[in-house]
Every structure is written in structure tokens, then in C-alpha cells.
N, C-alpha and C positions, 0 to 999 in steps of 0.2 A: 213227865216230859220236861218241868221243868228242869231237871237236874242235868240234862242232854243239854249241850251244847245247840245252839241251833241249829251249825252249818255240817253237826254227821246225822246225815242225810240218811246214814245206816241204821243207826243206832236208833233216833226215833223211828224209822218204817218200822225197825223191831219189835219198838213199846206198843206200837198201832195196831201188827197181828197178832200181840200177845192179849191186846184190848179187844180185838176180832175172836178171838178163841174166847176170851171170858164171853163174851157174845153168842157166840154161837153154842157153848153151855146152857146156855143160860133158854136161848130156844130149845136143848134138846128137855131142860129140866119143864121145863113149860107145857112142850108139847106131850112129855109124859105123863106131869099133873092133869090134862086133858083143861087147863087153861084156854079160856076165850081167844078165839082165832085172831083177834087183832094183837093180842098180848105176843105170842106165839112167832106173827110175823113180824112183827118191830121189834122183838129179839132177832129172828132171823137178818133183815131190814140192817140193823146195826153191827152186825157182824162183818156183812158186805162192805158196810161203808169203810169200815177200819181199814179191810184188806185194800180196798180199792185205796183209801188213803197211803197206804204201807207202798203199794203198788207205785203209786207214784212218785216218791220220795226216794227209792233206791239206784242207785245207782246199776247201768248196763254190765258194770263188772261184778254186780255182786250176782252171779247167778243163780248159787246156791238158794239164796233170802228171797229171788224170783220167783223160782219153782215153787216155796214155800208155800209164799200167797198165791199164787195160781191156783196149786192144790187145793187150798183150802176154799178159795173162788170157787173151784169146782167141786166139792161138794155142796157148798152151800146155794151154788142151783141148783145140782140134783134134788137136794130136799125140798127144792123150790119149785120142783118141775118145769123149771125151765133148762132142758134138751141141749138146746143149742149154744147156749152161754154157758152153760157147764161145761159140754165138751170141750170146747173152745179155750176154756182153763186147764184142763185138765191135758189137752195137748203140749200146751206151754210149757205146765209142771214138767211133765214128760221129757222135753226136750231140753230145755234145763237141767235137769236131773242128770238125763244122761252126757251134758255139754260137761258138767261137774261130777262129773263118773259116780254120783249116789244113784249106782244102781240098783240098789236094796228099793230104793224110793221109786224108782221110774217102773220096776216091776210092781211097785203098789198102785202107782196110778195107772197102771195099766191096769191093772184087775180090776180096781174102780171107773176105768173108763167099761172095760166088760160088764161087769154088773148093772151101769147105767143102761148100755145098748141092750144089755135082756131085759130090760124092764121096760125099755120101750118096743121091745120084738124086731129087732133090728139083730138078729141072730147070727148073719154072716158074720158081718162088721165084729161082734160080741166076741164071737169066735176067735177071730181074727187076734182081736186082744188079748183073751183070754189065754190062748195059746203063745202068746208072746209073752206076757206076763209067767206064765210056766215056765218058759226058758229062761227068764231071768233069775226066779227063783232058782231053779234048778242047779243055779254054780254057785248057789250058796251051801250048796248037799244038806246033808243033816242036820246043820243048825235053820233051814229053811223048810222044815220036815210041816210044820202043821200049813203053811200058806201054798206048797208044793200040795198037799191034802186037799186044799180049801180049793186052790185054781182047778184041781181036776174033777173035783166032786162040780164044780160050774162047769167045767168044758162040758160032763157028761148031760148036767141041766140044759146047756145049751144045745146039744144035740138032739137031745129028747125032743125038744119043743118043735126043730127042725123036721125031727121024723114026724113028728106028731101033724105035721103041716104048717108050722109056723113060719117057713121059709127062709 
């Protein structure tokens, strides 16, 4: 950080989510080793803080480095089980994404928005992404061949659960 200039505002949010990602490594290495639950979530804990730092610091034009941390906000309450602050990131990345035409990325949060809503049996909603997410893959054709695979093998999980009575 120090070698950043103070006033790009960019460039440090940058070092911040790249400190968030060593972070959040760092909980997924932890949570593997079956490391003591406080351990576990003050890597988790620390990851947030970066992004939320990064968050703050960028500027409204940079939308791309938005969606970034959002994204990553939003897994890192999924892992967290917290529901509603994940989404809520992960809408953002989303919209971002597509404001900055990476659509490759906004089809990813989408699928991760879907995988969140089947874990919480919020299947319609799931659905709803999940199938959106496919179409976005979809104009990628064949170079988007295994995530095209992966969104419909979920749509199909998603439906099951539906038939099955999970609403």
C-alpha cells in the first residue's frame, strides 16, 4: 500500500480485494484443516473487511472493480450463512457486470445467486437464476460447454426438489 499513491483511490481498493482474497483463502484452508471455529471465522471476518474497505474507496466509474467486491461480498456470506447480505452483493456484482458488458461474470453470479437460493429452498427464485444464468452462458456456445453442463444439471436439481414438494 505504500507504494500506491494515496489519492488512486483505484489502485489501493485493488491491493484491499487482493488482501480480501488472501483472506478468504486463507478461511477456505482453515475450514478444510477442520481448524477451531473462531480461527475459521476471523479468516472469514477479515476477508469481508478488506472487500468492504476496497468497497469504499473506488470510485462510481469504476464498475467493473465494483462488481468485483460485491461478488466476492457475496460469497463470502454465503459461506457465512448470512442469506440476505449475500444476495444483496451478489445482485450488485450482477448489475455491475452487466452495466460493464462482462457478461461471462454476471452469468457467474447468477449461478451463484441460484446455488445460494437452492440451499436455502427458495426454488422458484433459484430457478429463475439459474435459467438466466444458462442463457447467458449459452452465447458463449462451446467455449461455455462445462458451465452450460453445470447450470442445467442445477436447473434439473432445482426442479426435482420442486417436484419433490419443495415449492
Amino acid at each position: 500500500m505504500n507504494l500506491i499513491d494515496e489519492h488512486n483511490h483505484q489502485g489501493r481498493a485493488q491491493i484491499l480485494g487482493q488482501l480480501g482474497r488472501v483472506a478468504y483463502e486463507r478461511f477456505q484452508e482453515a475450514r478444510a484443516g477442520a481448524q477451531a471455529d473462531i480461527v475459521v471465522l476471523r479468516h472469514l471476518n477479515t476477508a469481508a473487511q478488506f472487500h468492504h474497505k476496497a468497497l469504499g474507496l473506488l470510485p462510481t466509474y469504476a464498475l467493473f472493480d465494483l462488481a468485483v467486491q460485491h461478488n466476492a461480498l457475496g460469497e463470502i456470506y454465503r459461506q457465512g450463512h448470512q442469506l440476505d447480505q449475500g444476495l444483496h452483493h451478489f445482485r450488485e456484482a450482477i448489475r455491475y457486470f452487466e452495466v460493464s458488458q462482462a457478461h461471462w461474470n454476471a452469468a457467474t453470479a447468477r449461478y451463484n445467486v441460484a446455488i445460494t437460493l437452492t440451499r436455502a429452498r427458495r426454488y422458484a427464485d433459484a430457478l429463475a437464476y439459474a435459467d438466466a444464468a444458462l442463457r447467458g452462458f449459452q452465447t458463449f456456445g462451446d467455449r461455455a460447454a462445462d458451465m452450460i453442463q453445470q447450470t442445467q444439471e442445477l436447473i434439473e436439481e432445482i426442479r426435482e426438489d420442486i417436484q419433490g414438494g419443495g415449492g
